[in-house]
KEDREN-643338 format. One record per residue (C-alpha): residue number from 0; residue in one letter; y, z, x. Coordinates in Angstrom, 3 decimals, padded with zeros to 6 digits. Example, Ala and Ser with C-alpha at 12.3 -4.5 7.8 and 13.67 -1.06 7.14 Angstrom:
2
+-----+---+----------+----------+----------+
!   k ! r !        v !        w !        u !
+-----+---+----------+----------+----------+
!   0 ! A ! -004.500 !  007.800 !  012.300 !
!   1 ! S ! -001.060 !  007.140 !  013.670 !
+-----+---+----------+----------+----------+
This chain:
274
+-----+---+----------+----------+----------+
!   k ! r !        v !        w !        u !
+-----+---+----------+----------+----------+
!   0 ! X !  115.595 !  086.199 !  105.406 !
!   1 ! X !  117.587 !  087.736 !  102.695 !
!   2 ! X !  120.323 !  084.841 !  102.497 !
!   3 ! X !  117.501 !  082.379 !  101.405 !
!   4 ! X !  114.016 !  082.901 !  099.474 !
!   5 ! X !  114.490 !  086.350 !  098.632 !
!   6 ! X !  117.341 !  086.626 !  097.149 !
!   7 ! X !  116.584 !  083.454 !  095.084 !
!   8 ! X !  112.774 !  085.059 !  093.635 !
!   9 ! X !  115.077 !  087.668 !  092.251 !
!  10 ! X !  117.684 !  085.574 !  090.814 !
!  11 ! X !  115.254 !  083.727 !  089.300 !
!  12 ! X !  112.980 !  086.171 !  087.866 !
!  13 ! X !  116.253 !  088.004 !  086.475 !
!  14 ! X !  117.471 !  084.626 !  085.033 !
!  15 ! X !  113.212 !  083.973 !  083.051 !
!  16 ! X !  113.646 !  087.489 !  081.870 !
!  17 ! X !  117.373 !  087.591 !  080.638 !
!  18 ! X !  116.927 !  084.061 !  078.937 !
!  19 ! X !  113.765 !  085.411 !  076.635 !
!  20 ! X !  116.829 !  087.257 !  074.694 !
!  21 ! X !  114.829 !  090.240 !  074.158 !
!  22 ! X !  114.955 !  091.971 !  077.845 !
!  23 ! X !  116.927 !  091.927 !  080.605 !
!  24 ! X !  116.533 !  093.090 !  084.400 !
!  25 ! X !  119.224 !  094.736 !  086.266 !
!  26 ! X !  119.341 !  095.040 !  090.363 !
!  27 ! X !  118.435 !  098.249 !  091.549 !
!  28 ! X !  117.022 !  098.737 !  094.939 !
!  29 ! X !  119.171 !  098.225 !  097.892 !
!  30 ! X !  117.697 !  095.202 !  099.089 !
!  31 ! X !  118.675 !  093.581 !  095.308 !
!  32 ! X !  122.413 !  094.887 !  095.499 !
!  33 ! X !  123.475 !  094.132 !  099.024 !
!  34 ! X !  125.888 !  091.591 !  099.912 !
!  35 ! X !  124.408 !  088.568 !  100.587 !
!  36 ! X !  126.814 !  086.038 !  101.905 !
!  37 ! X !  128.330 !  088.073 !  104.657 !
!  38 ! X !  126.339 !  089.389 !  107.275 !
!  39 ! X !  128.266 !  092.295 !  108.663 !
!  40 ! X !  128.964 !  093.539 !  105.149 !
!  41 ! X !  125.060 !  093.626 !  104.981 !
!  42 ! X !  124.720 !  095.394 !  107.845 !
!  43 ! X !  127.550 !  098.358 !  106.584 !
!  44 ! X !  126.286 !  098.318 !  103.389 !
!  45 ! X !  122.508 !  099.520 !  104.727 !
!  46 ! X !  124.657 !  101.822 !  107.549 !
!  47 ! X !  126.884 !  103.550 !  104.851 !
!  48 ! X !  123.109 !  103.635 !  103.115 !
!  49 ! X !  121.790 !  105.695 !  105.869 !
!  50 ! X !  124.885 !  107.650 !  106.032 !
!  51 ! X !  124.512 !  108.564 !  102.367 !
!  52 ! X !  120.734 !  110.374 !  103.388 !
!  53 ! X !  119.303 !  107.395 !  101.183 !
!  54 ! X !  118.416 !  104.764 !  103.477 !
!  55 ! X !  114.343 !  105.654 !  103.879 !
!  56 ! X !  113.952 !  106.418 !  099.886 !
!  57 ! X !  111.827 !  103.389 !  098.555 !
!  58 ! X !  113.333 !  101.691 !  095.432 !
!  59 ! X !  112.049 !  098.969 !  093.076 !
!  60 ! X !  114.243 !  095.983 !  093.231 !
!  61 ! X !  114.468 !  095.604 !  089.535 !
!  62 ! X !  114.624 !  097.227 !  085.914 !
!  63 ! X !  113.459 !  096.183 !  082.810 !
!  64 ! X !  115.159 !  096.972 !  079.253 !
!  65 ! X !  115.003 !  096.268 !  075.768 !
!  66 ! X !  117.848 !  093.767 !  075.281 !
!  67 ! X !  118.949 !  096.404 !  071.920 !
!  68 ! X !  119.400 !  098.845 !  075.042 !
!  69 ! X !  122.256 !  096.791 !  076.836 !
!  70 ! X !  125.073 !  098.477 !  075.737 !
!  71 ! X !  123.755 !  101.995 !  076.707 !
!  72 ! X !  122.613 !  100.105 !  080.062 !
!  73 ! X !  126.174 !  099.077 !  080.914 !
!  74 ! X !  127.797 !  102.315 !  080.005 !
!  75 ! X !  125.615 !  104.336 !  082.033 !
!  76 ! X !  126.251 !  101.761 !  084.777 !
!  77 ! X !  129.719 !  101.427 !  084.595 !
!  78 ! X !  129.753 !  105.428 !  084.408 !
!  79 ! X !  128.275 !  104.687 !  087.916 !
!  80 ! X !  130.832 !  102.763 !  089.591 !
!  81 ! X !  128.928 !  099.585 !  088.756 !
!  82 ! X !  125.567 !  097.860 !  090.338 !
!  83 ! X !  126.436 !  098.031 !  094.218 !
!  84 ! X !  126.921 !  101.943 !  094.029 !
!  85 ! X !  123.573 !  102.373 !  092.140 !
!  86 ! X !  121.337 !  102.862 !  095.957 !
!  87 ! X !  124.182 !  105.195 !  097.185 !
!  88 ! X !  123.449 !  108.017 !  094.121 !
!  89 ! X !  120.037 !  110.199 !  093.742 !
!  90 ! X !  118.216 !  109.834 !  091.242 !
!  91 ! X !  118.401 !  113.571 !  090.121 !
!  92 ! X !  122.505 !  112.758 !  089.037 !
!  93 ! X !  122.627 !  112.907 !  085.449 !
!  94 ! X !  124.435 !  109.461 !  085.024 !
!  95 ! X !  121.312 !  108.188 !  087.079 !
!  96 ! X !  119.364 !  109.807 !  084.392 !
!  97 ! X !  120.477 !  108.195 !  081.848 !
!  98 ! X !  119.949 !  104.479 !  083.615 !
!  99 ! X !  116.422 !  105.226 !  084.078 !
! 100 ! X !  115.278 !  106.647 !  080.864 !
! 101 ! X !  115.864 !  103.303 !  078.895 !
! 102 ! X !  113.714 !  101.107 !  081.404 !
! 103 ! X !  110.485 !  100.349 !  080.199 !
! 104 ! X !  109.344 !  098.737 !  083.679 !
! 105 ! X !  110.372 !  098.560 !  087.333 !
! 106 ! X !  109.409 !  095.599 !  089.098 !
! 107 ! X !  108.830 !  095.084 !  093.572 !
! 108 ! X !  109.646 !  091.564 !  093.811 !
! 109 ! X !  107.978 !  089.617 !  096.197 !
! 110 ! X !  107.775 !  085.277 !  097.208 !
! 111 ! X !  106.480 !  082.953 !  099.059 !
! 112 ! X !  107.448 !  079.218 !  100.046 !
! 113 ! X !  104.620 !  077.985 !  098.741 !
! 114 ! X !  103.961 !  075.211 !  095.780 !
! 115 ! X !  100.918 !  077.192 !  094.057 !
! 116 ! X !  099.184 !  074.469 !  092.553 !
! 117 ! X !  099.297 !  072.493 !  096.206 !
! 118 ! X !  097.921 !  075.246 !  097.983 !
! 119 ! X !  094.069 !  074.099 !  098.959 !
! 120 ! X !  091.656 !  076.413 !  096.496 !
! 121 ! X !  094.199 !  076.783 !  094.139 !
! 122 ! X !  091.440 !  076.104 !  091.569 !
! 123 ! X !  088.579 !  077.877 !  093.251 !
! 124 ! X !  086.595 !  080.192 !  091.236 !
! 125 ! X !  085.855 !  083.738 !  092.317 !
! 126 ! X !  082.319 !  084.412 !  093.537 !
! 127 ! X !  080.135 !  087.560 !  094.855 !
! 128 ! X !  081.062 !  087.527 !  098.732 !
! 129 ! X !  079.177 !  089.640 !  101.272 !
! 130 ! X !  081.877 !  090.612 !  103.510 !
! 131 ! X !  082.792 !  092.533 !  099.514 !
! 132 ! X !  079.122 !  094.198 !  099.088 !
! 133 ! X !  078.533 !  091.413 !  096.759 !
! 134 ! X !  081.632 !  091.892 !  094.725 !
! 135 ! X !  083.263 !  088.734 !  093.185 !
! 136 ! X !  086.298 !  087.227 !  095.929 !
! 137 ! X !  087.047 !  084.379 !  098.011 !
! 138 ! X !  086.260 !  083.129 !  101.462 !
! 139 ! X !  088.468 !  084.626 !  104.236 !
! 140 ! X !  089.967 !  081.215 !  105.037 !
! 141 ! X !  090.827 !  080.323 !  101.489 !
! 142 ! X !  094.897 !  079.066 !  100.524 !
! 143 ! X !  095.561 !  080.398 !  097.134 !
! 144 ! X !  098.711 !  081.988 !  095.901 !
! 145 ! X !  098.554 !  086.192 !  096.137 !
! 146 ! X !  100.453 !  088.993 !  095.298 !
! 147 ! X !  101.314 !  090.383 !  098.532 !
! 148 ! X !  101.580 !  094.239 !  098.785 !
! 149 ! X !  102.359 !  096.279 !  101.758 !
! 150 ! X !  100.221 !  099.402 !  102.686 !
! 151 ! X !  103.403 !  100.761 !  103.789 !
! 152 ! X !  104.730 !  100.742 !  100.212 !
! 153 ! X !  102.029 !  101.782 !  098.502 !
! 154 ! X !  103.221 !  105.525 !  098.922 !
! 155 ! X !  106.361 !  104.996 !  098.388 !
! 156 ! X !  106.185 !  103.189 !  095.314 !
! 157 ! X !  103.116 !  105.591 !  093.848 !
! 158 ! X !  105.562 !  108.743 !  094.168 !
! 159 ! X !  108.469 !  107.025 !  092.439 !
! 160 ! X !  106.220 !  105.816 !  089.643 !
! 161 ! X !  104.681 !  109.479 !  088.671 !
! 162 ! X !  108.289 !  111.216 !  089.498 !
! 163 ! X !  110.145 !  109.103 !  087.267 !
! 164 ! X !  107.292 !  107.834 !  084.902 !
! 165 ! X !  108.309 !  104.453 !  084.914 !
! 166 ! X !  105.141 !  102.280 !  085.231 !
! 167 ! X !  105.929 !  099.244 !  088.113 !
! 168 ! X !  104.899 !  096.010 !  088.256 !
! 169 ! X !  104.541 !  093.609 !  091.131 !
! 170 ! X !  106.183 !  089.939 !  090.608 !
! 171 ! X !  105.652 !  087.392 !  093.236 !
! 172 ! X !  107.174 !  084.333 !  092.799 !
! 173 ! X !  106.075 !  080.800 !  094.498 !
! 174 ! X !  108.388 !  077.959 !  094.291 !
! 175 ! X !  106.748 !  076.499 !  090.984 !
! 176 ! X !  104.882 !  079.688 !  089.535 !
! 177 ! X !  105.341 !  083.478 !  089.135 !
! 178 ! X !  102.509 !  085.767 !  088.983 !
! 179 ! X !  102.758 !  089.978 !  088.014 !
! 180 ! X !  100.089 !  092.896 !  088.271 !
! 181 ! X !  100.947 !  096.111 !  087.180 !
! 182 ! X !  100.832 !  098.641 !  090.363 !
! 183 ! X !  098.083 !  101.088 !  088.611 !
! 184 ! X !  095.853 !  097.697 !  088.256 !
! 185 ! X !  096.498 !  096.748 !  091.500 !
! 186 ! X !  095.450 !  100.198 !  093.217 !
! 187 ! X !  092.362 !  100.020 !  091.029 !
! 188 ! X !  091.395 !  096.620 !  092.997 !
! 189 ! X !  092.407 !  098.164 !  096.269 !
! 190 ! X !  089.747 !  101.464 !  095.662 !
! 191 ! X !  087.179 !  099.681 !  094.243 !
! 192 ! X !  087.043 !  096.928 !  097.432 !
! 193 ! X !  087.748 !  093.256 !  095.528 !
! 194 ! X !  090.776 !  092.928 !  097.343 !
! 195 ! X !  090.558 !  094.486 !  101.356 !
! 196 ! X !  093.379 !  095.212 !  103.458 !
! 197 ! X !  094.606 !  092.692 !  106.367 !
! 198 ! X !  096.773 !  093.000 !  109.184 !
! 199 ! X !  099.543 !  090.249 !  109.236 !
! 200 ! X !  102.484 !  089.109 !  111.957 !
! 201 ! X !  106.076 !  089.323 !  110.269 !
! 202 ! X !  108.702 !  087.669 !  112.665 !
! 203 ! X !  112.688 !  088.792 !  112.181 !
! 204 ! X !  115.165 !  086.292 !  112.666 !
! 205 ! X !  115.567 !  087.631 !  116.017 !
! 206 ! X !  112.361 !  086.655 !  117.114 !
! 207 ! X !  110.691 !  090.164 !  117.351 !
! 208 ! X !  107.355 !  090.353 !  115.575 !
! 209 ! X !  105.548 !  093.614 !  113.653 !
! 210 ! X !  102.188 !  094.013 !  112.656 !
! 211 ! X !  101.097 !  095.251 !  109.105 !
! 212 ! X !  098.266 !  096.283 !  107.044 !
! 213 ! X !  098.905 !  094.076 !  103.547 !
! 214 ! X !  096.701 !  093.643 !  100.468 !
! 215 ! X !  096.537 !  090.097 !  099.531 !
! 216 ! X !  095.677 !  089.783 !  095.748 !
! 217 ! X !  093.738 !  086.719 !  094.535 !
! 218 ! X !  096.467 !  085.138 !  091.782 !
! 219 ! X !  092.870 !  085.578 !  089.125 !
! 220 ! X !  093.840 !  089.079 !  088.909 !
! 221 ! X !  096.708 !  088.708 !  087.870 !
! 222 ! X !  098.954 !  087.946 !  085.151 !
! 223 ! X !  101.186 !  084.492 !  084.938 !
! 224 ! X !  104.274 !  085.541 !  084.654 !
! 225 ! X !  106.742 !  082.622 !  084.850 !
! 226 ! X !  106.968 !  079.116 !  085.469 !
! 227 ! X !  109.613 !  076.904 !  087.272 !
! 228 ! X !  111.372 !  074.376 !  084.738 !
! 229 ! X !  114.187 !  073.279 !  087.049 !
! 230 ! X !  113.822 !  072.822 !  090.516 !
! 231 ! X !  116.421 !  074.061 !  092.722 !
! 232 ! X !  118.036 !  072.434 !  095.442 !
! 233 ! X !  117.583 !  073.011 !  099.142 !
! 234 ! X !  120.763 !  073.226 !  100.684 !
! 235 ! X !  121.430 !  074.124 !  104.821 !
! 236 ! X !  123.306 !  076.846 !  105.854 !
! 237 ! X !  123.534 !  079.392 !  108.184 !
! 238 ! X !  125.124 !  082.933 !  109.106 !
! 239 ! X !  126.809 !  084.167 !  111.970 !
! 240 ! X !  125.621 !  087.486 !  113.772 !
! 241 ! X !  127.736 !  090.320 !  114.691 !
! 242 ! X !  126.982 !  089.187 !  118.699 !
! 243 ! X !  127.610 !  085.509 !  117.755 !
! 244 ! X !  123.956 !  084.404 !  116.964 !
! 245 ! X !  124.081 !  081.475 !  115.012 !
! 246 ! X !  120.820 !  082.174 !  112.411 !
! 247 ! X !  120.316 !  079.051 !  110.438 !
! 248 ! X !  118.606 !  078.517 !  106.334 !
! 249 ! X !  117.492 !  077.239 !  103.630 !
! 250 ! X !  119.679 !  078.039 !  101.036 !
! 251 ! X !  118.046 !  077.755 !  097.014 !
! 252 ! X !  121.103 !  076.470 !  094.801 !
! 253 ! X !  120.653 !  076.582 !  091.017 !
! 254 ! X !  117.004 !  075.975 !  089.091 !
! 255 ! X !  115.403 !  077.435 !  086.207 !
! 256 ! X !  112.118 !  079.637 !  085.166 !
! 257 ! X !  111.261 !  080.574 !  081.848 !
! 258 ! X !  108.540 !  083.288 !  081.148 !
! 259 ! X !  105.251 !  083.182 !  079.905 !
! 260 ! X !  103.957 !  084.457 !  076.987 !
! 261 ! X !  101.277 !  086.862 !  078.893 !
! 262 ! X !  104.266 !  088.039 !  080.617 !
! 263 ! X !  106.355 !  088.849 !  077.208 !
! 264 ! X !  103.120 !  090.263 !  075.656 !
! 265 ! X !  102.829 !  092.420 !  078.763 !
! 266 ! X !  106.128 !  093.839 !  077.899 !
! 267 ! X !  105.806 !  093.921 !  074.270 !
! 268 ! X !  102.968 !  096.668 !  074.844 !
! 269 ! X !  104.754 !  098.864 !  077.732 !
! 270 ! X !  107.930 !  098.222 !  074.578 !
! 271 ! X !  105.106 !  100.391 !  072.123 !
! 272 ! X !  104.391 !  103.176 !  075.019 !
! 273 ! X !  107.974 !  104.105 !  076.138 !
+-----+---+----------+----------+----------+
């Protein structure tokens, strides 16, 4: 659910990035800017989203700038009628324009309530599998943390990458860790065959389930991109539903990542390119 995990991975990811003092990330898809302590605001915010032609464009959930590049940030989104309005304006309006030419990345935040170093192979090394045609992987059955893509995104998020030249990068953050793989690097895995597509149950709070084609990448791949220095705390709560359903969470209150050097390198060189 929004109200819990997800809205915490971003919050924290935007809190390791904004504390190195030399970027900072600003909300930008929809699912980033929504209200998210009011359930029927949600649900008009994604309606007036729809209403505005907008609501089956595919955004990232996060930009990356140059912490020198703040005060041309907050201009251009002030000029914008501030964060929330940012999914409800193309991309082609000028003031739009000049948001996006400063970032130097775009990030698709994912999580999972997982502790990574708990999971089972956590430590397991990657060897040549059949199932692969001999290419390096893991068992089927193994418990290690991934970066979780959808098929269904992969489209989506391609297109927006070449059309606005803004290179993304996949985050996925697990209670204690955070790991990131650029999108191009990620594709390259997916045509090559080390990392195969799987079909996997999502559940809504509702109860209804949908089946989807995901790519599962092996954390090896990828790039360690944060690590939790502060816990946060687990607090219950629950929302109401506009027919009275009672839906009830775990809330994430507070805690603390800071970002790795890979990551910071990482962004260093995309700094050099843009």
């Amino acid at each position: 659910m929004r109200w819990s995990q997800g809205v915490w991975s971003e919050e924290r990811l935007t809190q390791a990035v904004n504390d190195t003092g030399r970027y900072f990330a600003l909300p930008y898809g929809p699912s980033g800017t929504a209200p998210d302590n009011d359930v029927r605001a949600f649900e008009l915010y994604f309606e007036r989203l729809e209403k505005a032609g907008l609501g089956g464009i595919k955004r990232p959930d996060l930009l990356i700038y140059r912490a020198k590049d703040r005060p041309k940030v907050e201009s251009a989104v002030k000029a914008l009628n501030g964060i929330s309005e940012l999914p409800f304006t193309a991309e082609e309006d000028t003031k739009m324009q000049d948001l996006l030419e400063h970032a130097i990345i775009a990030v698709e935040c994912e999580n999972s309530l997982w502790r990574a170093k708990q999971m089972p192979d956590y430590a397991s090394p990657l060897t040549p599998q059949k199932r692969l045609g001999g290419r390096d992987g893991l068992k089927k059955s193994a418990v290690v943390p991934t970066i979780i893509i959808k098929d269904e995104d992969c489209g989506p998020l391609k297109s927006w990458q070449n059309k606005r030249k803004i290179p993304i990068h996949v985050w996925h953050a697990f209670f204690d860790e955070a790991y990131g793989i650029s999108f191009a690097d990620a594709e390259r895995l997916f045509t090559c065959g080390d990392i195969e597509p799987t079909e996997q149950v999502f559940q809504a709070p509702g109860g209804a389930t949908t089946r989807k084609v995901i790519f599962k990448i092996y954390y090896h791949h990828a790039y360690p991109l944060a690590e939790t220095v502060e816990e946060p705390e687990l607090v219950a709560d629950s929302i109401t539903d506009k027919n009275g359903h009672i839906l009830p969470y775990v809330r994430f209150v507070a805690g603390k990542s800071k970002l790795s050097e890979q990551a910071l390198a990482i962004l260093d060189s995309v700094k050099k390119d843009r």
